[in-house]
C-alpha positions as CSV (number, residue, x, y, z in Angstrom):
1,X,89.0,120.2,132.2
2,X,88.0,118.4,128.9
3,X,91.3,116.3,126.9
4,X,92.4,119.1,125.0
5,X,92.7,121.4,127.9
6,X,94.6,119.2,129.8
7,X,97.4,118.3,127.0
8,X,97.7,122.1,126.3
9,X,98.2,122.4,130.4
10,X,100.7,119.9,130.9
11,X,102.9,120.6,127.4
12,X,104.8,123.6,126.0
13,X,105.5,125.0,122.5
14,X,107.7,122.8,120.7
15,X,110.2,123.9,118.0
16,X,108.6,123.4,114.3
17,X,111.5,120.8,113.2
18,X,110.9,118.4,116.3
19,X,107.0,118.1,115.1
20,X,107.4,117.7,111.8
21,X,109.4,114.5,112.6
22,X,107.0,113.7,115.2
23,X,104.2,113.9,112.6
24,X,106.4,111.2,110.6
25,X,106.9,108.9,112.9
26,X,103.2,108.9,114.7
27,X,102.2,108.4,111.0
28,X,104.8,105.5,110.4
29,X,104.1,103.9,113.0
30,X,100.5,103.3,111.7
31,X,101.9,102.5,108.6
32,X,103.8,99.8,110.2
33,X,100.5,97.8,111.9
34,X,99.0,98.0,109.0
35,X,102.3,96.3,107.1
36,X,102.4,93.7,110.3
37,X,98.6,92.9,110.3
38,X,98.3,92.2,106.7
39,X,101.6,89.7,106.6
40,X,100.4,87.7,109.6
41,X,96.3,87.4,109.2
42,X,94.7,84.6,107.8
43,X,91.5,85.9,105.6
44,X,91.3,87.3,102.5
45,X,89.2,90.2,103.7
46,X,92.1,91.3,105.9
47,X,95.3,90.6,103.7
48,X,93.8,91.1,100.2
49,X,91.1,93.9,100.5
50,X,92.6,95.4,103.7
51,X,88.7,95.5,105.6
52,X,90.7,97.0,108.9
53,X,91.9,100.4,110.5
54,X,95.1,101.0,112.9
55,X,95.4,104.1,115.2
56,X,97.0,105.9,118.4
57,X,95.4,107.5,120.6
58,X,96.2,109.6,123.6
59,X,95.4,108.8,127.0
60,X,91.9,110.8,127.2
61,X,91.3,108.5,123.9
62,X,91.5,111.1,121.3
63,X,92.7,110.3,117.2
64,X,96.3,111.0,117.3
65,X,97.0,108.9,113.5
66,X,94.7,106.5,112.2
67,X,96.3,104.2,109.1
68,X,94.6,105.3,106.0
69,X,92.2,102.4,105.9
70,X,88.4,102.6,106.2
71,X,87.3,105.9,106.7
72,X,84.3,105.1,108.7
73,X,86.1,103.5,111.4
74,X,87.2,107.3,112.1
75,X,85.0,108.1,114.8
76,X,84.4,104.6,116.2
77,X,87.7,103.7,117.2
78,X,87.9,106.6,118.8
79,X,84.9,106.3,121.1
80,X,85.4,102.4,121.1
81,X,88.7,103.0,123.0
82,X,87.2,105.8,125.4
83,X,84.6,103.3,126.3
84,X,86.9,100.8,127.3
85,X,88.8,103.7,129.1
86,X,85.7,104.5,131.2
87,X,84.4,100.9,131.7
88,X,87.5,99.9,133.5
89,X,88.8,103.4,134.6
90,X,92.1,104.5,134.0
91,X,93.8,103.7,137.3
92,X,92.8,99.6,136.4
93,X,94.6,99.7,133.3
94,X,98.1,98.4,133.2
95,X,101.0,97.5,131.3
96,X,100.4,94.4,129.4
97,X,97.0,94.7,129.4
98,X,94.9,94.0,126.2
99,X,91.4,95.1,126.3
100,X,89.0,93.9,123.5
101,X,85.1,94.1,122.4
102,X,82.7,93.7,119.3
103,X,80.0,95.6,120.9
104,X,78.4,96.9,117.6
105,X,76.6,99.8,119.6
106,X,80.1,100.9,120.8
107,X,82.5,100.4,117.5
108,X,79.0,101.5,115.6
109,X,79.6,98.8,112.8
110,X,78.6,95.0,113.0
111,X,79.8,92.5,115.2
112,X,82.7,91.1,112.7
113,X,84.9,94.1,113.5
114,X,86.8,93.2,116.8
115,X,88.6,95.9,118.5
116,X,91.7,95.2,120.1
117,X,93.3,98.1,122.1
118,X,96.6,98.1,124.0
119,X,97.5,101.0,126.9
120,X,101.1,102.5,126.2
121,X,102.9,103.4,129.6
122,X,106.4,105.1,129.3
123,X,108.6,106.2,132.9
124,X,105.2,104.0,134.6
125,X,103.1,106.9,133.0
126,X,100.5,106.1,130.6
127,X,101.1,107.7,127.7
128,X,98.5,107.0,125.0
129,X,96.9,103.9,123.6
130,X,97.2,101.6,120.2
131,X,93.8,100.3,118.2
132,X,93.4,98.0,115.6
133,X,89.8,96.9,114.2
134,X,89.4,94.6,111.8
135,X,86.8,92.1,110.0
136,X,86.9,88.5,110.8
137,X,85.4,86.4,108.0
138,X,82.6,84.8,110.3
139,X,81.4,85.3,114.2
140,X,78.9,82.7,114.1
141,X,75.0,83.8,113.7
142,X,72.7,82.8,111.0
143,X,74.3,82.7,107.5
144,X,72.7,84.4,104.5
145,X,69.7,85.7,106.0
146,X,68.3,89.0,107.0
147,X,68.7,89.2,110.7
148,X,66.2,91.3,112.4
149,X,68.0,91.5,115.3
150,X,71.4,91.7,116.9
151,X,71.7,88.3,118.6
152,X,70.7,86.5,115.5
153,X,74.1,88.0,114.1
154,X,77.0,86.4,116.4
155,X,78.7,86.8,119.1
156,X,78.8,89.8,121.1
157,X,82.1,90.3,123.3
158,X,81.2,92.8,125.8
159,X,84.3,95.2,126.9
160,X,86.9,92.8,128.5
161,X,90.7,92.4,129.1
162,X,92.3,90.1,126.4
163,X,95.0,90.0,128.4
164,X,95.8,91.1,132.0
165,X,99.3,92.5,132.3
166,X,100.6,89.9,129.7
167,X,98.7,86.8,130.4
168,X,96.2,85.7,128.3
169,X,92.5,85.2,129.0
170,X,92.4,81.4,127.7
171,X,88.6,81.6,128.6
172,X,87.8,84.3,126.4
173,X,89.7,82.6,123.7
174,X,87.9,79.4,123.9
175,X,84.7,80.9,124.4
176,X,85.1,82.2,121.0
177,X,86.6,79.8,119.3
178,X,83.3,77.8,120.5
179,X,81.1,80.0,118.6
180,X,82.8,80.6,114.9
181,X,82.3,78.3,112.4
182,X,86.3,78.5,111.7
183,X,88.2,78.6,114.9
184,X,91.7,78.4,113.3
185,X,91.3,81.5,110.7
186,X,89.2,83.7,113.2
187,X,91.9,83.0,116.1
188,X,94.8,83.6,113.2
189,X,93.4,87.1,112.8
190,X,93.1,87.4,116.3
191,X,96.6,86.9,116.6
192,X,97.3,89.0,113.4
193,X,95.9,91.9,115.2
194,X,97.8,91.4,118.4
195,X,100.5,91.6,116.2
196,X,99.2,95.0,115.0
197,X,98.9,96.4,118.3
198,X,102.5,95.7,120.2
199,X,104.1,96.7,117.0
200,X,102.6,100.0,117.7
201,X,102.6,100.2,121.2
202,X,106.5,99.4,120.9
203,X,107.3,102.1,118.4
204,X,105.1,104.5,120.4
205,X,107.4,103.8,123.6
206,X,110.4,104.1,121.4
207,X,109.6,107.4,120.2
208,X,108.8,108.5,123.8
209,X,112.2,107.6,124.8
210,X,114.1,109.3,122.3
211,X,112.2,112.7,122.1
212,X,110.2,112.7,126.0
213,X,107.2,112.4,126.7
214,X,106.2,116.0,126.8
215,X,108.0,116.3,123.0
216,X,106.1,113.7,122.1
217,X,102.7,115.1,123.3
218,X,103.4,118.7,122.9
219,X,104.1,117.8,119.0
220,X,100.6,115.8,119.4
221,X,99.1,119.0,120.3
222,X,100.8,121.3,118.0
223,X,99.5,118.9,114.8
224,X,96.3,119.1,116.3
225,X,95.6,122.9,116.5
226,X,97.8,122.5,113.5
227,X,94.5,120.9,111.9
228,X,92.0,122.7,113.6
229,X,93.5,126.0,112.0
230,X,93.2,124.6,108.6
231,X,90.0,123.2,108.9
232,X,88.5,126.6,110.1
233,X,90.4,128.3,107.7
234,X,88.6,126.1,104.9
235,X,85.3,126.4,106.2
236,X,85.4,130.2,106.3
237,X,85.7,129.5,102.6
238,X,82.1,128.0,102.2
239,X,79.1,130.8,102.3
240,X,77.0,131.3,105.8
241,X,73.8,129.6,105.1
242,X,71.3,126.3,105.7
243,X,71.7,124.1,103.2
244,X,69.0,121.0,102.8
245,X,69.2,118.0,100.6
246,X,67.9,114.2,100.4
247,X,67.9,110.9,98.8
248,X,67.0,107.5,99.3
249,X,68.0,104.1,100.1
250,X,66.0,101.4,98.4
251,X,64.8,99.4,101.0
252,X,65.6,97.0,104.2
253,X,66.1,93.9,102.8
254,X,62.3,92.9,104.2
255,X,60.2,95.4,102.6
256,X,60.7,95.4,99.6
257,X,60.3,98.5,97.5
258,X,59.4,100.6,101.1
259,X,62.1,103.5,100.5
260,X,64.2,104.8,103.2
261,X,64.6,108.5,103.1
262,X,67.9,110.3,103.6
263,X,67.3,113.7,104.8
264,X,70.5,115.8,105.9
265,X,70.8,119.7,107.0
266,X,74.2,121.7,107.1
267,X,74.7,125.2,108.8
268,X,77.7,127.4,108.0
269,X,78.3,130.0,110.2
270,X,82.0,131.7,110.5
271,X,84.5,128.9,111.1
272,X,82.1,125.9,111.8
273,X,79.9,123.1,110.3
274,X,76.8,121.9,111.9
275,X,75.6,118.4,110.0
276,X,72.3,118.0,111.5
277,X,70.9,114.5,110.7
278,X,68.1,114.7,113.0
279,X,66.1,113.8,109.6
280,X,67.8,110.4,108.4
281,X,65.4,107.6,108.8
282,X,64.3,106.0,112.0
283,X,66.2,102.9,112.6
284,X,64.8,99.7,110.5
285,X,63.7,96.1,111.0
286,X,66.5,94.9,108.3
287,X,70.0,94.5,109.0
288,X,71.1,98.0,107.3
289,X,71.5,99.9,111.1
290,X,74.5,101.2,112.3
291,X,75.9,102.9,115.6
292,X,75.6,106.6,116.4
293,X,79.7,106.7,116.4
294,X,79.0,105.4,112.4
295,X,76.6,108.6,112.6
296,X,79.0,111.0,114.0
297,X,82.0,109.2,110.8
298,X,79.6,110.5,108.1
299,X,79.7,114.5,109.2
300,X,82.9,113.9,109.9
301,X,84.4,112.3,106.7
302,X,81.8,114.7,104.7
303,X,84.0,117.8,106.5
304,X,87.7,116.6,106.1
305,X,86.7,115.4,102.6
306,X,85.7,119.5,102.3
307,X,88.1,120.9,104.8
308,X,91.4,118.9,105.8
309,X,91.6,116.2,102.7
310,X,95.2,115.9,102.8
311,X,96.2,116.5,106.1
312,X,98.2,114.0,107.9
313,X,98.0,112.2,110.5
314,X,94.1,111.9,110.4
315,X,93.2,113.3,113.5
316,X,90.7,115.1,116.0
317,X,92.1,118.3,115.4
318,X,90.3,118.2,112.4
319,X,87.1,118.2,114.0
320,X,86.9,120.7,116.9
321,X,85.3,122.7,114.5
322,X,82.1,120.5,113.3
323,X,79.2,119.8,115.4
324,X,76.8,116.4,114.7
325,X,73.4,117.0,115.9
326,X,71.7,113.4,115.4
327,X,69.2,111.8,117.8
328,X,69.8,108.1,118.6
329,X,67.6,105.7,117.0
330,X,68.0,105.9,113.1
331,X,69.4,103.4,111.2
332,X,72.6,105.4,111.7
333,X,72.6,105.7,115.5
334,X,70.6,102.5,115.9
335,X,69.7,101.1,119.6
336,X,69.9,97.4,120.9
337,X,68.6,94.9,119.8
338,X,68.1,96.7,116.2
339,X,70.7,94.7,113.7
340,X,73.6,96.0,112.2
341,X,75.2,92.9,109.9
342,X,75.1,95.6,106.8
343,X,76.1,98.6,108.6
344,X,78.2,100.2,106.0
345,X,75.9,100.6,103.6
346,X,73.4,103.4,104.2
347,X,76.2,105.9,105.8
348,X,78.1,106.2,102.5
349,X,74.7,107.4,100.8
350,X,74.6,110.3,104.1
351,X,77.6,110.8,102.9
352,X,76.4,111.9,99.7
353,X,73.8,113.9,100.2
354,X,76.4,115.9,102.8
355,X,78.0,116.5,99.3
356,X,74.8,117.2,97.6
357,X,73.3,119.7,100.3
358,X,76.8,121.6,100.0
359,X,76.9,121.6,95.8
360,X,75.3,125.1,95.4
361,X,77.3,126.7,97.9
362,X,80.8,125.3,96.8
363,X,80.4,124.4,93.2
364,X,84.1,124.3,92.6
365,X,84.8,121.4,95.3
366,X,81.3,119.8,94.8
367,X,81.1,115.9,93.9
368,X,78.4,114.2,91.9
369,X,77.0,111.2,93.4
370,X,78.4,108.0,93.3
371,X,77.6,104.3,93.6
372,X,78.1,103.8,97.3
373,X,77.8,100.0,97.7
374,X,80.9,97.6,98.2
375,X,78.9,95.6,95.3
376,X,79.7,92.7,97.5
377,X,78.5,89.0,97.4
378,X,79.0,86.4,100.2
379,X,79.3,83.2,99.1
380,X,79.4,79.6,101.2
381,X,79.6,75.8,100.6
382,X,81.6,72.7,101.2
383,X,84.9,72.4,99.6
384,X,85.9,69.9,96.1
385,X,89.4,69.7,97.4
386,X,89.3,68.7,100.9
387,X,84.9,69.1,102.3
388,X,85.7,71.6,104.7
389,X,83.4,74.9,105.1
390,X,84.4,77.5,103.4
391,X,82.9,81.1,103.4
392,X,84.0,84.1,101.5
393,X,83.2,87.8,100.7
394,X,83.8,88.2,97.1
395,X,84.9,92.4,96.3
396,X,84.1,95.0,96.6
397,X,83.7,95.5,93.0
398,X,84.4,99.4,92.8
399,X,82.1,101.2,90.7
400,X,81.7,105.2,89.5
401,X,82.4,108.4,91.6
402,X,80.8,111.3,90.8
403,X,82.7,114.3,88.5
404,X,83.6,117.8,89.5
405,X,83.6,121.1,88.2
406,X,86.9,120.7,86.5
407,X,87.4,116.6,85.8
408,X,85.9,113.4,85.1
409,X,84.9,111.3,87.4
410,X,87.1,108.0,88.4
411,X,86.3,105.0,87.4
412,X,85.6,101.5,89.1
413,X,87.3,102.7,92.4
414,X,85.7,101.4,96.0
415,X,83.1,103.3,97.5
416,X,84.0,106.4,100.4
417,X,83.3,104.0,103.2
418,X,85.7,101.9,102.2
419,X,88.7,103.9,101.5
420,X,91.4,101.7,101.4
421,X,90.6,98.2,100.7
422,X,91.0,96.6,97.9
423,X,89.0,93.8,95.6
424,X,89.4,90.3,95.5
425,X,92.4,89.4,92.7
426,X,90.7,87.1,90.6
427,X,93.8,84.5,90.9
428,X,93.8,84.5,94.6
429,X,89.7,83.4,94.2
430,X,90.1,80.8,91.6
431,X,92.9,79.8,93.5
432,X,91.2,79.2,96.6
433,X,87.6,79.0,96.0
434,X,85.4,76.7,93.9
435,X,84.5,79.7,91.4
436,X,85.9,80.3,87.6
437,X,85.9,84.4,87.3
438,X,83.8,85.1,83.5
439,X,84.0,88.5,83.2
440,X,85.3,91.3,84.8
441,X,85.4,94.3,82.7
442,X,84.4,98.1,82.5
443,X,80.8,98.5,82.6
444,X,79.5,100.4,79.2
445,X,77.8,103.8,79.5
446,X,77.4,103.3,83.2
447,X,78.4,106.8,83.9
448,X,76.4,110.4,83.9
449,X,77.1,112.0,80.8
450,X,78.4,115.8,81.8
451,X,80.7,118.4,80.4
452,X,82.7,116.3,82.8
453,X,81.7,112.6,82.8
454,X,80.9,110.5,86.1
455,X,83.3,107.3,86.7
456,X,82.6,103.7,85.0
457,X,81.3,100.6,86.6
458,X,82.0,97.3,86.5
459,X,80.2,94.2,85.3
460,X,81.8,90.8,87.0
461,X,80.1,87.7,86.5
462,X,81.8,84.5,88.9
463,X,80.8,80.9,87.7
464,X,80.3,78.4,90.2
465,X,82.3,74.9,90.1
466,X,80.6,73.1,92.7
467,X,77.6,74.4,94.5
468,X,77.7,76.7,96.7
469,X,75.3,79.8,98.4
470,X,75.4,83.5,97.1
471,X,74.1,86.1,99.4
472,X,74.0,89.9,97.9
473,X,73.1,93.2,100.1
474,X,73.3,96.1,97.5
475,X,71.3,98.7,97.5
476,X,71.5,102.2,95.5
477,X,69.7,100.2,91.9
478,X,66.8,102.7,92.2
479,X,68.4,105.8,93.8
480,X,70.7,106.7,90.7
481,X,73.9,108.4,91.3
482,X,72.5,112.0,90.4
483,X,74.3,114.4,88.8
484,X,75.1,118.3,88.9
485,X,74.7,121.2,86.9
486,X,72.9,119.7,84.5
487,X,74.9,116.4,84.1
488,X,73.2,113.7,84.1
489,X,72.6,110.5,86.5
490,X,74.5,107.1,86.0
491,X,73.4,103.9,85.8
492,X,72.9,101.9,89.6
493,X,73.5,98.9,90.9
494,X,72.3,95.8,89.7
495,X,72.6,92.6,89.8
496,X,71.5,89.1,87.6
497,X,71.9,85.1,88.4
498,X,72.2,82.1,86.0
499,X,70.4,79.4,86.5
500,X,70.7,76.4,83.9
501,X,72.0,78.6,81.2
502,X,69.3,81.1,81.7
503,X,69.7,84.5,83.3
504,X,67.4,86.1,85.5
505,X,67.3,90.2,85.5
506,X,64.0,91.0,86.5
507,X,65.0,91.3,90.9
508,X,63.2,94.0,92.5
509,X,66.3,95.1,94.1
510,X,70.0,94.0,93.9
511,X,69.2,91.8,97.3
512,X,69.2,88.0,97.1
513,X,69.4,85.8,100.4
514,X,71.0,81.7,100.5
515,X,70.2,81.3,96.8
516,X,71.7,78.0,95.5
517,X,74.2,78.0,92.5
518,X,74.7,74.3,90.9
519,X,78.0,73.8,88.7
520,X,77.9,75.7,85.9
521,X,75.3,78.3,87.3
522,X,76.4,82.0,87.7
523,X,75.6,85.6,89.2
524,X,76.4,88.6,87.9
525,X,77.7,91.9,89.7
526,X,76.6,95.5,88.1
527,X,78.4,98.6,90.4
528,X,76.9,101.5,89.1
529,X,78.6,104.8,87.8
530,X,79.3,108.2,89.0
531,X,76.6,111.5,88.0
532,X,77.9,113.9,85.3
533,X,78.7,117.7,86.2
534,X,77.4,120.5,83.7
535,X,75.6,120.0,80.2
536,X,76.6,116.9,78.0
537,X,76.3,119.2,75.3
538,X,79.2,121.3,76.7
539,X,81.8,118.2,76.7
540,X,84.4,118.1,74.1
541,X,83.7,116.5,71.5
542,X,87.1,114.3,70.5
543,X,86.5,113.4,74.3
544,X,83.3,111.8,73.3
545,X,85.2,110.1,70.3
546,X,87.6,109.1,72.9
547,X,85.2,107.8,75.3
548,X,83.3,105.3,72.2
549,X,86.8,104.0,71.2
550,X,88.1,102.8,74.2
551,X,84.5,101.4,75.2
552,X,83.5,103.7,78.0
553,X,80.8,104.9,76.0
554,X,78.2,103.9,72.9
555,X,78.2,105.1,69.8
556,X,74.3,105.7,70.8
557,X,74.8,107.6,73.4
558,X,77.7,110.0,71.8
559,X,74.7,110.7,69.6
560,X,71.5,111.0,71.2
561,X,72.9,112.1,74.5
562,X,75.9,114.3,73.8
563,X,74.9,114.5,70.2
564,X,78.3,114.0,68.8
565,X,78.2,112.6,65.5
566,X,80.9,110.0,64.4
567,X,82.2,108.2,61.0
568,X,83.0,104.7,60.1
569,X,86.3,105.4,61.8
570,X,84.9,106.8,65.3
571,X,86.1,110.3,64.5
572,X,84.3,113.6,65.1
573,X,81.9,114.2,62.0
574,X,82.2,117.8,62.9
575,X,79.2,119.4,60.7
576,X,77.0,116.6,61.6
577,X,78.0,117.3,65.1
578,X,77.5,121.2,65.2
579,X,74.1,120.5,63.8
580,X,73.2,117.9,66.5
581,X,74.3,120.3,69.0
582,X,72.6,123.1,67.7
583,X,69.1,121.2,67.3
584,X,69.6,119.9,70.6
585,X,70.2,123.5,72.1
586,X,67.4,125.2,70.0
């Protein structure tokens, strides 16, 4: 009897007003760790750009609400906390116990996300579990450089008990406080994120107490089929068919220029999905692997994207109705020892093509592509103010989504791994940090021209006022954000560093490793656009106008690529225009 037989066995029907608040409160709840973890952690990463996920789970370790965080955490939560269930088995898990790991071939991202899981009993019954995963600033490992494997990267904290039935492991903690460069902010957001989890596993047992356990879970099931029906209902609306597509990533960080290919397949057939990624790249030397539960997030956030987009509580229900087919060993179901430091960055480009295999059969909900990187530099050195370490992540930056059928893209919004989080406020950084903020502005012409225009960039550029190290990752400069129907692609990434007043643009790719910044020197960040939908010579033209005077586009490009003609005063020269356009058309 798989998890979903067994909750519809041992639950009835329960009336429609009783799940609706049910639905509320499993998704307050989550609401609630996230408001607790971000008030008590210690990094930037966690209380500024919100680089964590919440959930509940049920016993069998299925998605009952995940806090609308990271999407790609979706799936490996999930499997995180049924691994833990399994290692230990579920008669060894009791009340008060806390069970943790970093395992990057279990979570499916690198070893900075630690997973902290707490078991919820109710009447001595266990009733479900409570997650939280979040990024600690530094687990040790070499700094700066591409790792080629994963015990270059940090530690690795197999699946262990936290705590045992309230009592802290001490040995665990000093083990790790041993191998982190700063013990007192990775064991604050340790603490944070214990935080997290009792809040939730408290509410959890209040709830179960005022409406019963079987309330509670027959309401768990009801939301699920709840979503299942939708989502079936949704994919009956996409055409039978096979539909192919591919892309590329623009290298590994060690060979440079080698392009990874990104080859995806999608079946439709009645009421289900097949994402077959059997054709995404082997896994590679560089650090850009991730886990095969990473692997199964992409399908999955590719069909609720499609299917379920704002159904609420995120949860499996959605999925019953989507199959993965993916062999291990690519660089998103990557095996140990292969290294995963930079896991996020290639499944947001799956992602993507999901979306572009899908654009001729759905044109209406189809997405250009977008910039897909977090646009994210690491920086390190020794404090001014007191010569302590310090190391931070500085974004992401938010760049360009891709436009639809009906609308413009958005504009300088974070990529789809990355959901919810947020980018660095430039007062916190300057306020902490060595580093004087330039620029940080809209990125000009960055986007896909269309009938509907792709999203805008963003060009940052961070001055250094003591030296420090500036690590980048970003990939997606040569693989433009493409466009659809005829619109075209946007700009990519990019990225330049100053050096003595003198800036150097000519990188191969966006990727620079432990380069030194003196005072005064700079680097600059470039987050690429979104792809157009439909002709450019279809777009309004006072919406061209528009775009020129508030800087989104050139005056050059209104011309030669929507041929729009303007006066002195940026207004539509309307004859000048309709002979542009006509030319342009002959």
């Amino acid at each position: 009897m798989n998890a979903r037989d067994n909750l519809q066995a041992t639950t009835t029907a329960i009336d429609p007003v009783t799940v609706e608040i049910i639905r509320n409160g499993l998704f307050a709840v989550t609401e609630e760790m996230k408001t607790n973890l971000t008030r008590t952690a210690y990094n930037l990463i966690i209380y500024e750009a919100l680089d964590f996920t919440v959930g509940l789970f049920t016993k069998e370790g299925d998605t009952v609400s995940i806090g609308l965080g990271l999407p790609m955490f979706i799936r490996g939560m999930a499997e995180t906390v049924k691994a833990k269930i399994r290692h230990f088995g579920v008669e060894n898990i009791k009340p008060g116990d806390i069970l943790v790991t970093n395992d990057a071939y279990t979570t499916g991202s690198h070893l900075n996300h630690f997973t902290f899981t707490m078991p919820v009993f109710h009447e001595g019954q266990l009733e479900g579990f409570t997650c939280c995963m979040a990024h600690w600033l530094d687990v040790g490992g070499t700094l700066g450089n591409v790792t080629t494997d994963i015990f270059s990267e940090g530690i690795q904290i197999p699946i262990v008990k936290y705590q045992r039935e309230g009592v802290v492991n001490q040995d665990l903690v000093d083990i790790i406080a041993m191998n982190v460069r700063m013990p007192e902010r990775a064991l604050g957001d340790l603490r944070a994120q214990i935080t997290a989890i009792t809040t939730g596993e408290r509410r959890y047992v209040e709830l179960l107490q005022r409406y019963g356990a079987d309330a509670v879970n027959g309401s768990i099931r009801q939301i699920m089929d709840s979503s299942e029906a939708v989502a079936r209902k949704n994919t009956l609306s996409v055409p039978d068919g096979v539909y192919e597509a591919e892309s590329f990533m623009d290298d590994d960080g060690l060979e440079i220029g080698k392009r990874i290919p990104i080859r995806v397949k999608v079946i439709v057939k009645g009421d289900e999905m097949t994402v077959d990624l059997s054709d995404v790249s082997k896994q590679v030397r560089g650090f850009y692997n991730s886990g095969f539960t990473t692997g199964i997030a992409c399908a999955q956030v590719a069909y609720k994207c499609l299917t379920t987009p704002t159904d609420y509580p995120v949860n499996d229900g959605s999925f019953r109705s989507l199959k993965v087919v993916m062999p291990m060993g690519t660089v998103i179901s990557a095996e140990r020892p292969y290294p995963m430091r930079v896991w996020m960055t290639f499944p947001m480009t799956v992602i993507d093509t999901i979306f572009k295999a899908l654009a001729p059969a759905i044109p209406d909900r189809a997405i250009a592509g977008h910039h897909a990187d977090l646009v994210f530099p690491n920086i390190h050195g020794i404090s001014p103010e007191d010569g302590r370490l310090f190391i931070v992540g500085i974004g992401p930056l938010g760049g360009g989504w891709g436009a639809k059928s009906t609308e413009d893209g958005v504009s300088v919004t974070v990529c789809i791994n990355d959901g919810d989080t947020h980018n660095s406020p430039t007062e916190q950084l300057e306020a902490k940090y060595p580093v004087l903020v330039e620029k940080y502005e809209i990125r000009k012409d960055s986007a896909g021209a269309g009938k509907y225009r792709g999203g805008l960039g963003a060009e940052m550029v961070v001055q250094a006022l003591s030296p420090f190290t500036v690590t980048t990752r970003i990939d997606r400069v040569h693989c433009k954000p493409w466009g659809l129907e005829g619109g075209g692609d946007a700009m990519g990434n990019g990225l330049a560093v100053r050096h003595k007043g003198e800036w150097k643009t000519d990188h191969a790719n966006a990727k620079i490793f432990n380069v030194r910044l003196e005072r005064g020197d700079a680097y600059k960040m470039l987050s690429g656009g979104g792809g157009g939908f439909g002709s450019p010579l279809e777009r309004e033209a006072d919406k061209v106008a528009e775009d020129v005077r508030e800087g989104y586009v050139s005056a050059e490009v209104a011309r030669e690529v929507y041929r729009v003609a303007l006066d002195a005063q940026q207004q539509v020269d309307v004859k000048a225009t309709e002979q542009l356009r006509a030319a342009a058309q002959a």
